[in-house]
C-alpha positions in Angstrom: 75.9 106.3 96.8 79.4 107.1 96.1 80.9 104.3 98.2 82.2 106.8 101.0 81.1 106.2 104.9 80.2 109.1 106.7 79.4 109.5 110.0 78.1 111.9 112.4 81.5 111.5 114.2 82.8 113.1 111.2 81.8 116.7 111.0 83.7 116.8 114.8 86.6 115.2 113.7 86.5 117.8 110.7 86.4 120.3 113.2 89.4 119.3 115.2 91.7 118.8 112.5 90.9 122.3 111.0 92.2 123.2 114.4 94.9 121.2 114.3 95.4 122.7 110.9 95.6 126.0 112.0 97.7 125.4 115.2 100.0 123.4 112.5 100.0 127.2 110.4 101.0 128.7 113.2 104.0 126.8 114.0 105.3 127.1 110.2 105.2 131.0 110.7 106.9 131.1 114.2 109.8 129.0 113.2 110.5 131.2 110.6 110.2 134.0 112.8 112.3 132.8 115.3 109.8 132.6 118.3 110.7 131.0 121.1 111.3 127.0 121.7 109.0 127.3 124.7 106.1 128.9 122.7 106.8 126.3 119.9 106.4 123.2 122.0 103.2 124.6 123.3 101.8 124.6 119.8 102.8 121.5 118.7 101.6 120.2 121.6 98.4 121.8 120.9 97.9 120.4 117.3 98.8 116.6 118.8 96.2 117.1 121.1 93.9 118.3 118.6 95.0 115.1 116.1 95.0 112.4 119.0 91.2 114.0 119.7 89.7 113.5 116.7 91.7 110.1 116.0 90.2 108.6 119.4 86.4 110.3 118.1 87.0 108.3 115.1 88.0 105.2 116.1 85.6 104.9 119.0 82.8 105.7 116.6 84.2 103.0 114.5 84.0 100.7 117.4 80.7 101.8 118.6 78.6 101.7 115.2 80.5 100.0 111.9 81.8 97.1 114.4 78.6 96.9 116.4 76.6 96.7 113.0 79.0 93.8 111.6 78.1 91.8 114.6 74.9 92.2 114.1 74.6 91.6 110.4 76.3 88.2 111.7 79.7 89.1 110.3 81.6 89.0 114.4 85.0 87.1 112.7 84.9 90.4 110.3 84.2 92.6 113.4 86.9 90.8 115.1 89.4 91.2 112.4 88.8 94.5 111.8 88.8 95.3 115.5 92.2 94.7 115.7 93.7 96.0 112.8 92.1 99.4 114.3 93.6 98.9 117.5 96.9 99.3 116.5 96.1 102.7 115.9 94.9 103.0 119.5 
């Protein structure tokens, strides 16, 4: 094992930030073509929705499995701990 943590939650959140990714593309090229501020907003409000999405996926898998585990492996002031240093990106 490499060390690296990998969930299922993962491939999803993969997924979303490729969209977010291309979304983000897309608002590079229609800057520099001069689109529209009304059609630029609606992109980058697309690729926050697409980041937020696959931050909350991450986090609450977080929550539901690596925290749930440490609680169960007896660890609940590590759980605890780490619970809210995640929060803060909540």
């Amino acid at each position: 094992m490499d060390g690296s943590i990998r969930h299922v939650s993962h491939a999803d959140a993969v997924k979303r930030l490729r969209r977010a990714e291309g979304h983000l593309r897309s608002v590079i090229v229609m800057i520099e073509e001069g689109r529209p501020c009304l059609d630029l907003a609606q992109q980058l409000a697309a690729v926050e929705k697409a980041i937020t999405a696959a931050k909350r996926a991450m986090i609450q898998n977080h929550i539901d499995h690596c925290l749930d585990r440490a609680v169960a492996d007896g660890r609940a002031e590590d759980a605890l701990a780490e619970f809210r240093e995640i929060a803060k990106y909540l």
